[in-house]
N, C-alpha and C positions, 0 to 999 in steps of 0.2 A: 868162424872164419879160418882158411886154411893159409897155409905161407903164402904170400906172396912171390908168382910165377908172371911175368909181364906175357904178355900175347907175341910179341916182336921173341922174344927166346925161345919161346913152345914154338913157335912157326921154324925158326933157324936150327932148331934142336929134331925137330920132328918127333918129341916125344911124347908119345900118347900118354903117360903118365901128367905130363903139364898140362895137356890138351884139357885132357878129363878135368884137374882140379879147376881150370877155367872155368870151364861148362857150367860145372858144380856150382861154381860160387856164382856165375849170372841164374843159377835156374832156383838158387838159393836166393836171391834177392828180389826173382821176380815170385816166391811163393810170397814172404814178407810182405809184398807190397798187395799182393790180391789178398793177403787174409786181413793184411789192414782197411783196405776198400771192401772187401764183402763187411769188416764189421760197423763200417760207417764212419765216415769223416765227413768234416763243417766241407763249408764250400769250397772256402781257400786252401786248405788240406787237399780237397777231393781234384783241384786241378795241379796241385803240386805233384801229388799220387799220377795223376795221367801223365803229366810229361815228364816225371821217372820212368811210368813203364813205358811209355814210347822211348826213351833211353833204352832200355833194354831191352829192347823189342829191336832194337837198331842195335844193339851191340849182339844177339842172336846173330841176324843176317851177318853180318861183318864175321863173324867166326865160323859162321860156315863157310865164307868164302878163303878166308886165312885158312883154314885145316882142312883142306880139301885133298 
């Protein structure tokens, strides 16, 4: 995990260094979650795992719109 940069500062700052380590760490957490689901989870795991990455599949869109 990298420092902690909130999205509301990187958007006010405009700085692509913040921007990036954002990115970073949502595209970091959506790897975790598919190599957890490619290697198999119970059932109750397997929809806890989906509506993380719908989290983060909804925090994608949302940063493309804030960093635009």
């Amino acid at each position: 995990m990298s420092e902690f940069v909130s999205a509301m500062d990187a958007m006010n700052s405009a700085s692509y260094n913040d921007q990036k380590l954002i990115r970073e760490e949502v595209a970091e957490i959506d790897f975790r979650l598919r190599r957890a689901m490619d290697a198999g989870l119970s059932v109750d795991e397997m929809k806890m795992a989906r509506a993380a990455k719908q989290a983060v599949d909804a925090a994608n869109e949302i940063l493309e719109k804030v960093f635009q």
